[in-house]
mmCIF file of the C-alpha atoms, coordinates in Angstrom:
data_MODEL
# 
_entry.id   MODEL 
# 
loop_
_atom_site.group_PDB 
_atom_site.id 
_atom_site.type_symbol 
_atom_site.label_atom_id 
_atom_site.label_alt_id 
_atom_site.label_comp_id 
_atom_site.label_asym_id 
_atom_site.label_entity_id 
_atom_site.label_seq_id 
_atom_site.pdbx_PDB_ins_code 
_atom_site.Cartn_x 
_atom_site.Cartn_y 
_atom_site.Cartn_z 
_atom_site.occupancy 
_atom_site.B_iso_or_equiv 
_atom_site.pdbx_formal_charge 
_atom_site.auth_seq_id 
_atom_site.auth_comp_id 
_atom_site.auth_asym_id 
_atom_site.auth_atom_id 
_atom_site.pdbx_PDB_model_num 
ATOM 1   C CA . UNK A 1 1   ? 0.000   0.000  0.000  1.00 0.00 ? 1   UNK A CA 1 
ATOM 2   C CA . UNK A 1 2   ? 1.152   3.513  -1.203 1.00 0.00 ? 2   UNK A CA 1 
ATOM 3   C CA . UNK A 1 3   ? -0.226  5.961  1.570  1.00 0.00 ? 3   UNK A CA 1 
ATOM 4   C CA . UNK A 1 4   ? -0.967  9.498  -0.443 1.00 0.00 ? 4   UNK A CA 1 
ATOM 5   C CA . UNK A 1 5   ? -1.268  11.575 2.354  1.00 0.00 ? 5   UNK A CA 1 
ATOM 6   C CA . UNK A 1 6   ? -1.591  11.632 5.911  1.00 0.00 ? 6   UNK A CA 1 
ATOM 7   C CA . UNK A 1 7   ? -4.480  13.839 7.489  1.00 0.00 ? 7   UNK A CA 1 
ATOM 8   C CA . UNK A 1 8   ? -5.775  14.199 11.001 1.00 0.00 ? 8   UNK A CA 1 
ATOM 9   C CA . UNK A 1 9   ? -9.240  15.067 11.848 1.00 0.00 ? 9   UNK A CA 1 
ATOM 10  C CA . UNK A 1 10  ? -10.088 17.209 14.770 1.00 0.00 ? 10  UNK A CA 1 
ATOM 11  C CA . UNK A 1 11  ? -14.072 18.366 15.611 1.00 0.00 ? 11  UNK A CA 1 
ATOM 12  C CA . UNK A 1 12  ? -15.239 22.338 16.012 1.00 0.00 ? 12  UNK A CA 1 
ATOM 13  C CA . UNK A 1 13  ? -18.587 23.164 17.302 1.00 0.00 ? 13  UNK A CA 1 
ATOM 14  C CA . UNK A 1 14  ? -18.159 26.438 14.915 1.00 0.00 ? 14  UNK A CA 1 
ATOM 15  C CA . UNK A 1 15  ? -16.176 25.423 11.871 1.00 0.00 ? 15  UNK A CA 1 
ATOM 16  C CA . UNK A 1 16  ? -15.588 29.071 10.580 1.00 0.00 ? 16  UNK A CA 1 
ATOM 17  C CA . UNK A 1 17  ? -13.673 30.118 14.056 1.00 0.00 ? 17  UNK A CA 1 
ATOM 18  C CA . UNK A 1 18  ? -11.553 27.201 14.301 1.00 0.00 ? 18  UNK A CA 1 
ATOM 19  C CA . UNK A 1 19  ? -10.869 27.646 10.679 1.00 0.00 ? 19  UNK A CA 1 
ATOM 20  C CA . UNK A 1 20  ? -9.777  31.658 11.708 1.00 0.00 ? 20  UNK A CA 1 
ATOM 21  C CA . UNK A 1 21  ? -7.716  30.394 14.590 1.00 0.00 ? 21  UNK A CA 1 
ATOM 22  C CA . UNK A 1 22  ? -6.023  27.850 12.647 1.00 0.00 ? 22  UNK A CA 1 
ATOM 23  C CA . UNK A 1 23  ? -5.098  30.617 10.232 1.00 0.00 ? 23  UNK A CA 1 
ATOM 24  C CA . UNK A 1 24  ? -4.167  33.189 12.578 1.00 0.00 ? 24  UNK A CA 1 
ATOM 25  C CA . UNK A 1 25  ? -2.463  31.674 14.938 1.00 0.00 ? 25  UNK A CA 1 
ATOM 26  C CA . UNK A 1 26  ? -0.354  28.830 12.987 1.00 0.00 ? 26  UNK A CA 1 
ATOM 27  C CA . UNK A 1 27  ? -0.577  30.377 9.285  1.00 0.00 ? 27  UNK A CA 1 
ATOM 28  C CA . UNK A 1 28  ? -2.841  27.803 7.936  1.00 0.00 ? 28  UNK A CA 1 
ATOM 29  C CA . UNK A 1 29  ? -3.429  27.472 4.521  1.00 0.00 ? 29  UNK A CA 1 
ATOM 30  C CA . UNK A 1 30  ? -7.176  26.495 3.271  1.00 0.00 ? 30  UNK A CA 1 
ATOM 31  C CA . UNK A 1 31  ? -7.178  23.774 0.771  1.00 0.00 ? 31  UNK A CA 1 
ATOM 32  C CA . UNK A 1 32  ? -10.776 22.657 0.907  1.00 0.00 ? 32  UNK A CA 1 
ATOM 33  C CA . UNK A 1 33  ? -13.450 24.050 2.294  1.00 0.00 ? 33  UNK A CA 1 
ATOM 34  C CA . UNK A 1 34  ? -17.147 23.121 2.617  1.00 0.00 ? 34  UNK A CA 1 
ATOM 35  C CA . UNK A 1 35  ? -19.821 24.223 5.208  1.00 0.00 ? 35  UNK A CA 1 
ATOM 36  C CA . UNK A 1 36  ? -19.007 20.988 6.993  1.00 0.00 ? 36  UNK A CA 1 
ATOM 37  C CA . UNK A 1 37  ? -15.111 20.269 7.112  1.00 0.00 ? 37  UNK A CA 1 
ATOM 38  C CA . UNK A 1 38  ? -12.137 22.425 5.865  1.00 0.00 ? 38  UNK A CA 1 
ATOM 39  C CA . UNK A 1 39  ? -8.341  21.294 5.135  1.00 0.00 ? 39  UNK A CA 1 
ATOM 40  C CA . UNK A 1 40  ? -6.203  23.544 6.146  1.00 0.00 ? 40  UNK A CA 1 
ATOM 41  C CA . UNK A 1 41  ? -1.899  22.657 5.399  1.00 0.00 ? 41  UNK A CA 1 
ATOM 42  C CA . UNK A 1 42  ? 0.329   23.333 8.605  1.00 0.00 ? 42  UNK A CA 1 
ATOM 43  C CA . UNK A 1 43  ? 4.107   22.611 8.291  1.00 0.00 ? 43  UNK A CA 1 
ATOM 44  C CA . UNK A 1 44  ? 3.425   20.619 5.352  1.00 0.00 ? 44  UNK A CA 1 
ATOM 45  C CA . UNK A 1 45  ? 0.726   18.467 6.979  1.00 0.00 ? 45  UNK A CA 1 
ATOM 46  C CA . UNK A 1 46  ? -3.299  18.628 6.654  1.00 0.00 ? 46  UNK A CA 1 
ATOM 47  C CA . UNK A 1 47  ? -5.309  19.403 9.176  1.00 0.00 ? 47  UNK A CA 1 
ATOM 48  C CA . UNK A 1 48  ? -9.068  18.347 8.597  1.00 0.00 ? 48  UNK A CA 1 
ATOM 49  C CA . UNK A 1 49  ? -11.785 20.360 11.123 1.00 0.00 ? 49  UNK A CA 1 
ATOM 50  C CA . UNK A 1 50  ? -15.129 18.614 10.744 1.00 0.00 ? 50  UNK A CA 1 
ATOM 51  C CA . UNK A 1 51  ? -18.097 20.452 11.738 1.00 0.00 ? 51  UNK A CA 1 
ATOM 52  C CA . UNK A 1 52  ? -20.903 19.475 14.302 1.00 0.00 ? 52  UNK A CA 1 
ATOM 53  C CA . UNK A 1 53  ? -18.385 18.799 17.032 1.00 0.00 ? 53  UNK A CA 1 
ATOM 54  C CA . UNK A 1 54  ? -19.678 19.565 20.929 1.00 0.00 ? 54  UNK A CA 1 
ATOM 55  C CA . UNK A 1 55  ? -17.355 22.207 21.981 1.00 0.00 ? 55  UNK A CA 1 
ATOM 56  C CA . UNK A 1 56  ? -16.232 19.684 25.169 1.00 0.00 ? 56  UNK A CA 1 
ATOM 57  C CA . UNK A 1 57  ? -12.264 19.112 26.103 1.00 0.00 ? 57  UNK A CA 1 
ATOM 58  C CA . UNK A 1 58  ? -10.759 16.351 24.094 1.00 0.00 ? 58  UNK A CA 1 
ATOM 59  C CA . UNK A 1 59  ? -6.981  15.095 23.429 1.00 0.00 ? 59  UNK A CA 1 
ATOM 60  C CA . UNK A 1 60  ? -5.624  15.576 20.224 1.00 0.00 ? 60  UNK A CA 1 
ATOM 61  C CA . UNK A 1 61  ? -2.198  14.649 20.806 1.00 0.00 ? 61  UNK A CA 1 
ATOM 62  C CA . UNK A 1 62  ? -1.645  17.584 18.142 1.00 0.00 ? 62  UNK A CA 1 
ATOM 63  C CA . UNK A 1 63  ? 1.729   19.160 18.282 1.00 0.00 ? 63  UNK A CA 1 
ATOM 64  C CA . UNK A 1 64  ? 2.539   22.450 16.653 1.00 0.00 ? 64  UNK A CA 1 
ATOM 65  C CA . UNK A 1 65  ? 6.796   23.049 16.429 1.00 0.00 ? 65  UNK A CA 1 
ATOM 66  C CA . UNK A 1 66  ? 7.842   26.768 16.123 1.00 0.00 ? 66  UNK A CA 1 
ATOM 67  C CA . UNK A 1 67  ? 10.387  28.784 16.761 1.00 0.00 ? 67  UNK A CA 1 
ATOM 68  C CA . UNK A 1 68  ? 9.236   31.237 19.181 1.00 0.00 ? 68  UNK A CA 1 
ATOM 69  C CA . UNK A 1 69  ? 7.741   29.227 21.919 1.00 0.00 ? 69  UNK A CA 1 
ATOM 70  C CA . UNK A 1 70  ? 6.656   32.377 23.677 1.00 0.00 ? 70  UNK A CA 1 
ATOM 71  C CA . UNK A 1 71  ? 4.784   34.354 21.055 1.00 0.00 ? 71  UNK A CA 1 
ATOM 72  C CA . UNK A 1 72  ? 3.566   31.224 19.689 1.00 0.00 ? 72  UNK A CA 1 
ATOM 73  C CA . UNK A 1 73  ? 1.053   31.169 23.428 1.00 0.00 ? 73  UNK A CA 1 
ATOM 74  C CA . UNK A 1 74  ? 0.515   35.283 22.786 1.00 0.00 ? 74  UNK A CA 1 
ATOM 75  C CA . UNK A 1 75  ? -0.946  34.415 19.559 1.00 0.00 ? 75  UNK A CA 1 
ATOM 76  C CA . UNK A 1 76  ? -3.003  31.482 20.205 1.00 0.00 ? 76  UNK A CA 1 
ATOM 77  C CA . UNK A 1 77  ? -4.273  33.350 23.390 1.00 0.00 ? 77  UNK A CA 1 
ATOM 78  C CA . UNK A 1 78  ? -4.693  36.641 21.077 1.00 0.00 ? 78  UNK A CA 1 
ATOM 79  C CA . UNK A 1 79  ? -6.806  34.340 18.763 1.00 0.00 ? 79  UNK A CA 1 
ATOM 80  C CA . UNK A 1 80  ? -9.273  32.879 21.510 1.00 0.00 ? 80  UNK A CA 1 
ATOM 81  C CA . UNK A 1 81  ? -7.215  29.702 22.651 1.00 0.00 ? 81  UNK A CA 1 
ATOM 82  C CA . UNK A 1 82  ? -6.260  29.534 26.097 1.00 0.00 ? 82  UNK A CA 1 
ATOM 83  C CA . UNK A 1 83  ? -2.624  28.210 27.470 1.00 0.00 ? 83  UNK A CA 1 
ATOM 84  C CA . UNK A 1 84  ? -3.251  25.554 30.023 1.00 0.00 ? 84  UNK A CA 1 
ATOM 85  C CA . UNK A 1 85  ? 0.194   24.990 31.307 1.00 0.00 ? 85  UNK A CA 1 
ATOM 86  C CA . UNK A 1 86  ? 2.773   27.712 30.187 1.00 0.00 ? 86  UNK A CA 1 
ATOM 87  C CA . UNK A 1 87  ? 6.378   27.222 28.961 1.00 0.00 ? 87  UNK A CA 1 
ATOM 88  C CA . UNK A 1 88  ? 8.242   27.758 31.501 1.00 0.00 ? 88  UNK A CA 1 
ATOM 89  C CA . UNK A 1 89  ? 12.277  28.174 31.627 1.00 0.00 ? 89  UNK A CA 1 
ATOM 90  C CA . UNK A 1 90  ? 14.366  25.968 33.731 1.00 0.00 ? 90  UNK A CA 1 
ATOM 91  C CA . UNK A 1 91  ? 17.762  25.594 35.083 1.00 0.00 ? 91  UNK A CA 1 
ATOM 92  C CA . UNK A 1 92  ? 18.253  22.199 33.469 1.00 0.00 ? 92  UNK A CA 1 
ATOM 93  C CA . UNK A 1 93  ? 16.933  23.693 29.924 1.00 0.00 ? 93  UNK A CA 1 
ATOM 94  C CA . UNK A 1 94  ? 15.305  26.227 28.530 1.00 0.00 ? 94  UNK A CA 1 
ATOM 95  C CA . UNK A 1 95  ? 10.938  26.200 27.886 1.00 0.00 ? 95  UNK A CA 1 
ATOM 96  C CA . UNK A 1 96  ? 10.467  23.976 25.408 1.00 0.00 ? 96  UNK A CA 1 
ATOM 97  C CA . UNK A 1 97  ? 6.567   23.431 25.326 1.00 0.00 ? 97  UNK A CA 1 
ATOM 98  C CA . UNK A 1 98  ? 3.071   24.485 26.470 1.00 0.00 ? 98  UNK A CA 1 
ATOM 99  C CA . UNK A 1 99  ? -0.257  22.817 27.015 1.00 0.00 ? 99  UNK A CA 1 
ATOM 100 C CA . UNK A 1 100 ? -3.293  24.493 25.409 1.00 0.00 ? 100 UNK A CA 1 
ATOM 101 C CA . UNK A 1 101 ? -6.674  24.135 23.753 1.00 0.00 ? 101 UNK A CA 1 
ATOM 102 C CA . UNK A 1 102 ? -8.640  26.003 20.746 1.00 0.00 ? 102 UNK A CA 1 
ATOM 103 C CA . UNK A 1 103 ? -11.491 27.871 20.948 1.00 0.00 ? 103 UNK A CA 1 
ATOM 104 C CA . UNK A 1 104 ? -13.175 24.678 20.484 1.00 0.00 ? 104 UNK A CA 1 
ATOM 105 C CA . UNK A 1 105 ? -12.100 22.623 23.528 1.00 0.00 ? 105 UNK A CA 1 
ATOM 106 C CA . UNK A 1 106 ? -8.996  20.735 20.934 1.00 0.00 ? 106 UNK A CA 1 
ATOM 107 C CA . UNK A 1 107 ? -6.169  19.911 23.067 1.00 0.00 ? 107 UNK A CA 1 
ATOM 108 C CA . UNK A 1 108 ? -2.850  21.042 21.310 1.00 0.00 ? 108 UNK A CA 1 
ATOM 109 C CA . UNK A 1 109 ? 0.420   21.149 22.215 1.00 0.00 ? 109 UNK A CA 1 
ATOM 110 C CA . UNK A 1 110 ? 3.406   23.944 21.208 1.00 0.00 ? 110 UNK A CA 1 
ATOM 111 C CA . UNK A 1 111 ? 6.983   23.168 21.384 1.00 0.00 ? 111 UNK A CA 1 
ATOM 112 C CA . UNK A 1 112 ? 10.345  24.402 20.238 1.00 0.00 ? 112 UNK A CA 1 
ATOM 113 C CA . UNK A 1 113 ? 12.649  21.992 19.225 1.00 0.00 ? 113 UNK A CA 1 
ATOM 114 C CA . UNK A 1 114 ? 14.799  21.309 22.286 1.00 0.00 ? 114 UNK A CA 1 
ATOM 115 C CA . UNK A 1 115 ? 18.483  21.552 21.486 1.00 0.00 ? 115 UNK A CA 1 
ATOM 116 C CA . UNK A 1 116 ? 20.594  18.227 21.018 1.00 0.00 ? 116 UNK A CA 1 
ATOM 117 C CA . UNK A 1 117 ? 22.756  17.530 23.883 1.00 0.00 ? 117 UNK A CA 1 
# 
């Protein structure tokens, strides 16, 4: 088997705002987009939002790399998310992720990557 393309599928209760947080925050590009799912490219990957979700907390295991750790959590906070556990610096090594969720109760992670030892 020849896999074309991988795509994960996350629910939104309102399927136009995640599609504006997705773009604002992580510079998604639409793809597709009908009145119930969008595909929006991240990094190279495809994200697909289905409509009709229940706004309710749920684990993604989503992980979204960037450079700047810290205005990464401005932005998605800026854009309606919320940061659930910040990045915080340490003596050991510097903040290298942060917990958070989407306007539509998606659990996402943020990281930077973590230098090689």
């Amino acid at each position: 088997m020849i896999v074309e393309q991988l795509k994960y599928i996350i629910w939104a209760k309102d399927l136009a705002r995640s599609v504006r947080f997705y773009r604002q925050v992580f510079g998604a590009e639409v793809v597709h987009e009908s009145e119930v799912i969008a595909e929006l490219l991240i990094g190279g990957a495809i994200l697909g939002i289905h409509g009709g979700g229940e706004g309710r907390r749920t684990w993604t295991g989503l992980n979204f790399q960037v450079a700047d750790l810290f205005a990464a959590c401005d932005g998605l906070t800026a854009a309606g998310g919320q940061v659930l556990r910040p990045p915080i610096d340490t003596p050991e090594e510097p903040a290298h992720l942060a917990m958070c969720v989407d306007p539509d109760g998606n659990e996402i992670m943020i990281s930077r990557r973590r230098k090689r030892g």
